[in-house]
C-alpha positions as CSV (number, residue, x, y, z in Angstrom):
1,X,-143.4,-102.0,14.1
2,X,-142.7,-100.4,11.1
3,X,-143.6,-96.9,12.3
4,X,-141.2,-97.2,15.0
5,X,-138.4,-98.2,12.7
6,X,-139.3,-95.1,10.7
7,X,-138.6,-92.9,13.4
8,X,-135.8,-94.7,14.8
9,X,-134.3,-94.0,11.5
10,X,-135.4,-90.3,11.4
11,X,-133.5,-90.2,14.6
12,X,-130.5,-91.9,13.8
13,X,-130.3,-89.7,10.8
14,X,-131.0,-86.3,12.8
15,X,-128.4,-87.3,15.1
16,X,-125.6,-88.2,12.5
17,X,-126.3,-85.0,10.4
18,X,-125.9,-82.8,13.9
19,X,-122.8,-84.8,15.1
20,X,-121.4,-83.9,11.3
21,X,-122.1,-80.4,11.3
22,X,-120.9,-79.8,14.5
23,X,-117.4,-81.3,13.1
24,X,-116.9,-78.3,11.3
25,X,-116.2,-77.8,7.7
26,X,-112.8,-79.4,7.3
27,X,-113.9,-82.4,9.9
28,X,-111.6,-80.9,12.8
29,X,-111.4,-82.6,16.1
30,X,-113.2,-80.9,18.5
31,X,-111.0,-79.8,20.7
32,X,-110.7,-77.1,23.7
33,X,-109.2,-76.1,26.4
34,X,-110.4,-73.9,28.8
35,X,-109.3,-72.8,32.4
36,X,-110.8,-69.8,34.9
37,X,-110.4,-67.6,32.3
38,X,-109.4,-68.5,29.4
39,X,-111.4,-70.7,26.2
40,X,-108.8,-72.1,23.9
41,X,-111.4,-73.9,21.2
42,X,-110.6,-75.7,17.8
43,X,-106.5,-75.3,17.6
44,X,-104.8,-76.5,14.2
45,X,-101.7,-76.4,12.4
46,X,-101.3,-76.2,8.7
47,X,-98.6,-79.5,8.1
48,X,-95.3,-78.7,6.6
49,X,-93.0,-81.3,4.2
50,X,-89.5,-81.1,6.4
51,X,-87.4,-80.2,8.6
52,X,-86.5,-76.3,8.6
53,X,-89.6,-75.1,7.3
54,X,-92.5,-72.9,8.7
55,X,-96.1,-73.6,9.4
56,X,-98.8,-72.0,11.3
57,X,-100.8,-72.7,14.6
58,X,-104.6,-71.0,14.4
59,X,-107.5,-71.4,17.1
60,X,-110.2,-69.3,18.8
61,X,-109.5,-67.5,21.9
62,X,-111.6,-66.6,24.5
63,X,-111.0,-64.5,27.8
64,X,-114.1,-65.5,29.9
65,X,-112.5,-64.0,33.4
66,X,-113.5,-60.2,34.0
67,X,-110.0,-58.4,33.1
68,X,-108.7,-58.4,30.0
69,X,-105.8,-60.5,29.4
70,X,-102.8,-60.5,27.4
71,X,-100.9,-63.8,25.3
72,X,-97.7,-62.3,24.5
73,X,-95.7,-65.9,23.9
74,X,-96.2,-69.3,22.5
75,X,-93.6,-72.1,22.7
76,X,-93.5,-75.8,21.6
77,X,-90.9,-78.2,21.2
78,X,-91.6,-79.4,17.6
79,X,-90.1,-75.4,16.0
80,X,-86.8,-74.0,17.0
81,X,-88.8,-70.1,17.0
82,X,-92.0,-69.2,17.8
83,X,-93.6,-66.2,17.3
84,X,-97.2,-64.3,17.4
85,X,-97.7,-62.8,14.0
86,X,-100.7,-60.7,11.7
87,X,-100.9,-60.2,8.4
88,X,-100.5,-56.8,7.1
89,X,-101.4,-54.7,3.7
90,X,-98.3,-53.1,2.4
91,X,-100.4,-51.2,-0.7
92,X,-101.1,-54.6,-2.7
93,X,-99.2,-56.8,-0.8
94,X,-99.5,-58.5,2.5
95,X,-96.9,-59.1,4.8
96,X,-96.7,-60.8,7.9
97,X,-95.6,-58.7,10.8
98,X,-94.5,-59.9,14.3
99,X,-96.6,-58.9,17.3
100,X,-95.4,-58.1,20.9
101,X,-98.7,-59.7,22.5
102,X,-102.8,-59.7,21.8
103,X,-104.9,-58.0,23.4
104,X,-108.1,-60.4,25.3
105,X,-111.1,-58.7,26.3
106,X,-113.3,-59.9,28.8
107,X,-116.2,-61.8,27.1
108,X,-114.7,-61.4,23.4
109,X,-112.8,-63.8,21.2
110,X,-109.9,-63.5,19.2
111,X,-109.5,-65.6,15.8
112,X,-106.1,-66.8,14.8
113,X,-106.8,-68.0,11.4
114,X,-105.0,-67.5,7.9
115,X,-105.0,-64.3,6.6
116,X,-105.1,-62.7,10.6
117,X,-103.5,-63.1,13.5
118,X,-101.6,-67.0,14.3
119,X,-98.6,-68.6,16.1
120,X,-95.8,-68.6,13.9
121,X,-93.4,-71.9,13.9
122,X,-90.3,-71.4,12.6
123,X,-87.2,-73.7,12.0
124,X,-89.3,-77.2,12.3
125,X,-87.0,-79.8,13.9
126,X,-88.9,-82.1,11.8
127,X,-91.7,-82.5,9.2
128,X,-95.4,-81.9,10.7
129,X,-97.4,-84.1,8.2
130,X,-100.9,-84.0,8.0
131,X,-102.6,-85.7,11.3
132,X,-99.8,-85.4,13.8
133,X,-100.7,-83.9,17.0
134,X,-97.8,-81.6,18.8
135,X,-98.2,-79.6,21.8
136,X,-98.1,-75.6,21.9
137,X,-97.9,-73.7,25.1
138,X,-99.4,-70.2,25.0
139,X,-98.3,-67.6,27.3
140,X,-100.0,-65.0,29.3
141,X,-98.8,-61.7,30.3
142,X,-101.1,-62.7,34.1
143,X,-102.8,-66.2,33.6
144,X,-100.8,-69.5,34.3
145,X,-99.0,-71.1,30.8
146,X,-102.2,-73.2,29.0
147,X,-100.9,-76.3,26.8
148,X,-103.0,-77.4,24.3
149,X,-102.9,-80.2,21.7
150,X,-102.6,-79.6,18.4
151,X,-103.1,-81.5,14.7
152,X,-102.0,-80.4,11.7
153,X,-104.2,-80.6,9.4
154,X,-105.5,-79.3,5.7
155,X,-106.5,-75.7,5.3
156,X,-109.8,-75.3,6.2
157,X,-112.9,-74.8,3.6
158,X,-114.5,-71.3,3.9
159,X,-117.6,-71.5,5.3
């Protein structure tokens, strides 16, 4: 009896420690979306104080179809502009710079993350505090529209 309550333990722990780790580093909600195509995994906002601020939308994006693909657009109702951006190095400095579209590979994915490439949202129509969920529509220049949930939420920690 005891034995078995030592392994039913054991498990219980394996499975709480795999459940955790698969949560991520900053305990994100798994989320993704995916269609014929296109795999739209872990999306997140950075949360912003007010109205007329900025924040920033960042996920992984995969083009699992066989021709590449392009997202030139995002929209959602929560910012008055929205806009696909990268970061930049001006000598020491780095600027964000607003792209026309991104480019998706067949079989490769694209990070929007700080630092890189992410949705831009401009002119908030409110504040976005930490845990509130909106929805973004990205854009494709051949794909259907793909709406996708997103929380804001804490920076991440580096892994």
């Amino acid at each position: 009896m005891r034995r078995r309550r030592r392994i039913a333990a054991l498990f219980l722990g394996v499975l709480l420690v795999s459940v955790a780790a698969t949560a991520g580093a900053r305990g994100v909600r798994q989320t993704a979306v995916e269609t014929d195509t296109i795999l739209i995994e872990e999306p997140w906002a950075r949360p912003a104080p007010s109205a007329g601020g900025v924040s920033a939308a960042y996920f992984r994006i995969t083009n699992t179809g066989s021709l590449t693909e392009f997202l030139v657009a995002a929209e959602t109702p929560v910012a008055g502009t929205v806009e696909l951006h990268t970061h930049i190095m001006d000598g020491d400095v780095a600027r964000m710079r607003m792209v026309p579209r991104v480019e998706l590979v067949p079989g490769e994915t694209v990070e929007f993350r700080p630092g890189g490439l992410h949705v831009m949202l401009m002119d908030l129509k409110g504040p976005l505090p930490e845990g509130e969920e909106f929805m973004l529509t990205l854009l494709f220049e051949a794909s259907p529209s793909i709406e996708l949930p997103v929380e804001a939420q804490a920076p991440p920690i580096t892994r």
